[in-house]
C-alpha positions as CSV (number, residue, x, y, z in Angstrom):
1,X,172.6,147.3,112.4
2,X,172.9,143.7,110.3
3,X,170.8,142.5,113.1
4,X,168.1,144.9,113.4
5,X,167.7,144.8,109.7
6,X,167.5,140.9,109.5
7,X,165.0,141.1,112.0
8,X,162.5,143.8,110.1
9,X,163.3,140.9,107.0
10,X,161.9,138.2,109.2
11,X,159.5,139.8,110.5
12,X,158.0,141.4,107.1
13,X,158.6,137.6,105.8
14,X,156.0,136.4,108.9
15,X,154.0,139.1,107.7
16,X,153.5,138.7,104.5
17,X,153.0,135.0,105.5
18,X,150.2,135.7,107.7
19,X,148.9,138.2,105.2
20,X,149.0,135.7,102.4
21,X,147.2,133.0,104.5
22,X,144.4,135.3,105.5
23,X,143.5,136.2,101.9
24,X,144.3,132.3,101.1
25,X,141.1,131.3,103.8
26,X,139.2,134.6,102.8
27,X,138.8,133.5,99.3
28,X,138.8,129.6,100.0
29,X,136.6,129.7,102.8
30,X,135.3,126.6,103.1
31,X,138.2,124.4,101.7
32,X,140.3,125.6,104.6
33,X,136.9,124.9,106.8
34,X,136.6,121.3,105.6
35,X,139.7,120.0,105.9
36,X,140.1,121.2,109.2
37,X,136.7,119.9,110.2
38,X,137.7,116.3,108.1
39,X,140.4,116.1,110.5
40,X,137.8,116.0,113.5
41,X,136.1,113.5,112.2
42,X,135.9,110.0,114.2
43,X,132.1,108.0,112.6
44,X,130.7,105.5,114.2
45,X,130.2,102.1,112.8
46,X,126.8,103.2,111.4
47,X,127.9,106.7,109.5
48,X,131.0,104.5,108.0
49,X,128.4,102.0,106.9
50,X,125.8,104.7,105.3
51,X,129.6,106.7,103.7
52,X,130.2,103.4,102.0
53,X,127.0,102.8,100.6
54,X,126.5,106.6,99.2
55,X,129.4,105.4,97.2
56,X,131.2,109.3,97.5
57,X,133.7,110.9,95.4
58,X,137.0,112.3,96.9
59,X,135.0,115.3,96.8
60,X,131.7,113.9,98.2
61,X,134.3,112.2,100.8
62,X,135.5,115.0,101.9
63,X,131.8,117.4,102.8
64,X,130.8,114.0,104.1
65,X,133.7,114.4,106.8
66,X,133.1,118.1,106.9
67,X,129.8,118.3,107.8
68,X,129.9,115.5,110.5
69,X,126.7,113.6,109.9
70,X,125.1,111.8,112.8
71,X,122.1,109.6,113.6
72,X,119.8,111.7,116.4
73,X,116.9,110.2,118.8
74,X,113.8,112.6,118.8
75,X,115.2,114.6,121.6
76,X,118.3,115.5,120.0
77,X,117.3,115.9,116.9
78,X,114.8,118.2,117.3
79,X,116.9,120.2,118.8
80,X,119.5,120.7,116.4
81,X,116.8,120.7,113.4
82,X,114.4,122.9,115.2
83,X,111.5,120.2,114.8
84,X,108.7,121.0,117.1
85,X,105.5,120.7,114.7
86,X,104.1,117.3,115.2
87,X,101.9,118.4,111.9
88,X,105.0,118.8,110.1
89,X,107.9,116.2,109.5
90,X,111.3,116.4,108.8
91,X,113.3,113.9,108.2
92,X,116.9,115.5,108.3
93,X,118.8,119.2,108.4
94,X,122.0,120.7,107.4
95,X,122.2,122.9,110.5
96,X,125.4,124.9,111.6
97,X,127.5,123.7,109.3
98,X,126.7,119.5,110.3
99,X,124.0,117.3,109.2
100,X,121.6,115.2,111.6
101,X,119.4,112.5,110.0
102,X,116.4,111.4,112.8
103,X,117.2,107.7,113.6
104,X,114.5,106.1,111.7
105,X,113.7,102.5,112.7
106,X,111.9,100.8,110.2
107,X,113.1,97.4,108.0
108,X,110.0,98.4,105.7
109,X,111.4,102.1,104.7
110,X,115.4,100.5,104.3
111,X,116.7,103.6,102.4
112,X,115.6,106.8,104.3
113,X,118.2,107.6,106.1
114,X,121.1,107.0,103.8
115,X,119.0,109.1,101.2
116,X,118.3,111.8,103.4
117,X,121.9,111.8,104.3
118,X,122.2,112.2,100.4
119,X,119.8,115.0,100.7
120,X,121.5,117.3,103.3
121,X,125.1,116.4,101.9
122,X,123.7,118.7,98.8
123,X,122.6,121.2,100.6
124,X,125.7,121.6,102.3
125,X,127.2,121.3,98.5
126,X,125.1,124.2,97.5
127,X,126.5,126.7,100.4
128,X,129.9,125.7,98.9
129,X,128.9,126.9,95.1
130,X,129.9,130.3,93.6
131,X,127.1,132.9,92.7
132,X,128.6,132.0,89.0
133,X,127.8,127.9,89.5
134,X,124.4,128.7,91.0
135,X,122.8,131.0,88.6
136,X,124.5,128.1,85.5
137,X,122.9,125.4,88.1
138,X,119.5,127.1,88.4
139,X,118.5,126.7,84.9
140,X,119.0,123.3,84.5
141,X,116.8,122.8,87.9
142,X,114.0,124.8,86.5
143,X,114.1,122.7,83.3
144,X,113.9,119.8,85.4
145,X,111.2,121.0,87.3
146,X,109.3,122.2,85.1
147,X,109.3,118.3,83.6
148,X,108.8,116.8,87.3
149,X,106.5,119.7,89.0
150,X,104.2,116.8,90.2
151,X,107.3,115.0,92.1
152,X,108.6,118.2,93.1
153,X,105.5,120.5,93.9
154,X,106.8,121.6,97.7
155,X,109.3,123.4,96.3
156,X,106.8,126.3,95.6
157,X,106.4,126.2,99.2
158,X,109.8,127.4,99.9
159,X,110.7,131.1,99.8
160,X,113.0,132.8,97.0
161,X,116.0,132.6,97.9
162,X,115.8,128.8,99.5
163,X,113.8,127.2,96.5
164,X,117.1,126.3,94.1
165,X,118.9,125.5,97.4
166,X,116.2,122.7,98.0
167,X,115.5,122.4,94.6
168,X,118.8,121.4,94.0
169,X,119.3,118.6,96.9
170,X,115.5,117.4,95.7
171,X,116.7,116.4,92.6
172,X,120.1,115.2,92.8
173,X,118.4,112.6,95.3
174,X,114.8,112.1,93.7
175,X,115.1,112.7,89.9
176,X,116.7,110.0,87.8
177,X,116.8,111.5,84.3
178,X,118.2,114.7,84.4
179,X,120.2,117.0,81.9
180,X,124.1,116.1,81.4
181,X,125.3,119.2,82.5
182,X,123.4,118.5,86.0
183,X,124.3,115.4,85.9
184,X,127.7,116.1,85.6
185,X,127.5,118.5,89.1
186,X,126.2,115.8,90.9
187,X,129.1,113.6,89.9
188,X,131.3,115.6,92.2
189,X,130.1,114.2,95.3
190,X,127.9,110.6,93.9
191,X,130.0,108.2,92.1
192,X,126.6,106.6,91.1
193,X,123.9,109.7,91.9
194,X,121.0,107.0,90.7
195,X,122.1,104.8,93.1
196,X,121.0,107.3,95.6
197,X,117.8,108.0,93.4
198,X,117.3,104.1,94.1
199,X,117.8,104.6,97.7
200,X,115.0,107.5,98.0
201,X,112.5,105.3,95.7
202,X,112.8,102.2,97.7
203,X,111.3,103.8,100.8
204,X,109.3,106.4,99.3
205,X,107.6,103.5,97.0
206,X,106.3,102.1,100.1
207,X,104.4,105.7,101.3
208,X,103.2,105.6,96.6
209,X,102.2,101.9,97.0
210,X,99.7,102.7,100.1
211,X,98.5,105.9,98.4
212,X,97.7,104.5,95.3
213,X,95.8,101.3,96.9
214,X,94.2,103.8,99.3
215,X,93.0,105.9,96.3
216,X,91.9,102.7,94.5
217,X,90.2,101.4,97.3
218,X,88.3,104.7,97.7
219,X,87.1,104.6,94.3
220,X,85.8,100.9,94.5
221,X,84.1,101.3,97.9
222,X,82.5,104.2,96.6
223,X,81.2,102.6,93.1
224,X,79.7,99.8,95.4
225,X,78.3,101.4,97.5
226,X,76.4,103.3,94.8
227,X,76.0,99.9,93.0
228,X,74.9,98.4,96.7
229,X,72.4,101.4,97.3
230,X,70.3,100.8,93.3
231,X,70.2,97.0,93.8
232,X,68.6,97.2,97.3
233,X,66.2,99.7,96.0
234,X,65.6,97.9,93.1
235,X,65.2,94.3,94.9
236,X,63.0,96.2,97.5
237,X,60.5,97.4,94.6
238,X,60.3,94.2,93.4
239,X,59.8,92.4,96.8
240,X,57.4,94.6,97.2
241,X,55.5,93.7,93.9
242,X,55.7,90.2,94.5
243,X,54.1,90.1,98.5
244,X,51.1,92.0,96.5
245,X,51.2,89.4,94.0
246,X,51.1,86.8,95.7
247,X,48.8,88.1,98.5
248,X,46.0,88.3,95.2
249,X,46.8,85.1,94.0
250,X,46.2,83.0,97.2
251,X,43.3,85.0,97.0
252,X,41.9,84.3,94.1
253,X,43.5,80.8,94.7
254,X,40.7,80.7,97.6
255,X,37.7,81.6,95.4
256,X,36.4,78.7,93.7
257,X,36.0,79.7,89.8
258,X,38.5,82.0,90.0
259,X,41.5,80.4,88.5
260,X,41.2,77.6,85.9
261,X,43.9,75.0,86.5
262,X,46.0,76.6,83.5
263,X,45.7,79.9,84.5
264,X,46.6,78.3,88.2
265,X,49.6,76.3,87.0
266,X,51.1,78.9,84.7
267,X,50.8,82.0,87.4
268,X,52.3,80.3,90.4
269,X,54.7,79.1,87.9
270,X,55.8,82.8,87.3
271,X,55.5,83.1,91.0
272,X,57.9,80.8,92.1
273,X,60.1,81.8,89.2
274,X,60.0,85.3,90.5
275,X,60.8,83.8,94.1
276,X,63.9,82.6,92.9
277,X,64.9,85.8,91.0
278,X,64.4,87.7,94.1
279,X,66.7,85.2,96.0
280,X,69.3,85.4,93.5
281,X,69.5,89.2,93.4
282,X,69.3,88.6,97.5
283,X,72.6,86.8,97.4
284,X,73.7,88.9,94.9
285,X,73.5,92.1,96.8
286,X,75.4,90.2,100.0
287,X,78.0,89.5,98.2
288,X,78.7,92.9,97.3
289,X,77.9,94.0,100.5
290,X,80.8,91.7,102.2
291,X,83.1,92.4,99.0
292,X,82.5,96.4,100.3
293,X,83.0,95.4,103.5
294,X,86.3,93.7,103.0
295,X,87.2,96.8,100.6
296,X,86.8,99.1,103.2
297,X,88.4,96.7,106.0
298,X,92.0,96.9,103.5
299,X,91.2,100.4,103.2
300,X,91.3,101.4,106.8
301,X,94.3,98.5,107.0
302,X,96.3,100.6,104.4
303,X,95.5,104.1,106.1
304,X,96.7,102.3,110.3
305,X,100.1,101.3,107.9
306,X,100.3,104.9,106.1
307,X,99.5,106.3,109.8
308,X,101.7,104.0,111.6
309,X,104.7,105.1,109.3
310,X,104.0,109.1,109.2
311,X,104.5,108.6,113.4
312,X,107.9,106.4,112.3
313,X,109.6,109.2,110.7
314,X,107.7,112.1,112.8
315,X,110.2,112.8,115.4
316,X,107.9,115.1,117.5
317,X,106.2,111.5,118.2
318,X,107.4,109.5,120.8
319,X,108.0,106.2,119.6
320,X,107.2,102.7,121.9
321,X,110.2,100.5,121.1
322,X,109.3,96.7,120.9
């Protein structure tokens, strides 16, 4: 009877137990998820490099592990990220619970794929935050968009229920001045979150440099061209004037009486004088002509580089390794 009844005890102990430990991973879902996962983990020398310079909090250490970032070639990655618009690029996704970053190659865009690893680490933050944190969250991020819509326009792109979610990675990884109380969520994972700002701006400055020269460029070609198109008219009129000109006053030069020597001396004066105004607005008009040219040949330079890096970080383009 002592026996039986030390058994049901053991048993209702193992219960209880098991019981306790289910409502234990019900409610802490994803703490019982990570470390489990952490465990798993085994980087290579390239993710330990990339954890090291995201400088990460215990915390931040610990979704790093979780989620198991890796570096993916184009086959791979699109794959796991679902990538099959060339017209569309993505640079990284936080997909079933890991994060894959396309293996960019590029010494000119240094940055990218630590910040994008930045990027997805948030997102998978985000999953991990009560309704309570988000909504608190979410009012901060539309402050802060509503101060940076030009930096953060795609967001309106996004649906509903995914804007905050991407709102929230964009500017923990893009955004340097933010509120304290942001800033402060952010400082779970980032020792130094504008350290990681400066990671996204050193590659992205190289897309904002090209831009802006392109733009420029644009502009000057264009107010040349204008400037090119009223000084050829303009020296063609007068060309013009000065063949008729000078066609009368050979022939009146031919005509004995018709000129005295003044009249002679001081008209093919203003002849010759014209002659050289002509071939001054001649050269003139060349050199703006090769100054456009050489616009528009640093124009089309800067649109090949733009081109040349979209196709870099496009994984639906196959790239010819060198």
């Amino acid at each position: 009877m002592k026996n039986k009844r030390l058994k049901f005890i053991i048993v209702g102990i193992f219960l209880a137990a098991v019981f306790g430990f289910t409502i234990f991973v019900g409610t802490n879902y994803y703490t019982v998820h990570d470390f489990i996962r952490s465990l798993a983990f085994n980087p290579t020398p390239e993710i330990s490099a990339i954890q090291e310079k995201l400088q990460l909090t215990e915390n931040g250490e610990a979704l790093f592990k979780a989620t198991n970032p890796s570096i993916d070639g184009n086959k791979d990655f699109n794959e796991f990220c679902q990538s099959y618009d060339q017209s569309v690029t993505i640079l990284g996704c936080y997909a079933g619970g890991d994060i894959h970053v396309y293996d960019i190659k590029s010494e000119d865009l240094n940055g990218i794929i630590e910040a994008t690893v930045a990027h997805e680490m948030l997102h998978a933050a985000w999953a991990r935050l009560s309704d309570a944190e988000r909504e608190a969250i979410s009012k901060d991020l539309t402050a802060v968009f509503d101060v940076n819509q030009d930096k953060l326009s795609i967001v309106t792109d996004y649906a509903a229920d995914a804007k905050f979610d991407e709102l929230f990675a964009r500017v923990g990884t893009e955004i340097a001045n933010i509120p304290e109380s942001l800033e402060k969520v952010y400082a779970r994972y980032f020792k130094d979150r504008k350290g990681i700002v400066a990671l996204y701006e050193q590659y992205h400055i190289v897309f904002d440099a090209l831009s802006a020269e392109i733009e420029v460029l644009s502009a000057d070609i264009d107010e040349l061209k204008k400037q090119i198109e009223i000084d050829t008219a303009e020296y063609k009129r007068r060309a013009s004037v000065f063949a008729t000109e000078v066609s009368s006053f050979n022939d009146c030069a031919n005509r004995a009486g018709c000129f005295s020597q003044y009249e002679f001396d001081t008209r093919r004066a203003e002849l010759v004088a014209e002659r050289e105004s002509l071939d001054v607005k001649y050269n003139e008009i060349l050199s703006a002509v090769e100054q456009c040219n050489s616009k528009i040949d640093q124009y089309n330079n800067n649109v090949l580089r733009t081109n040349e890096y979209s196709e870099i970080i496009n994984s639906n383009i196959e790239r010819v390794e060198e």
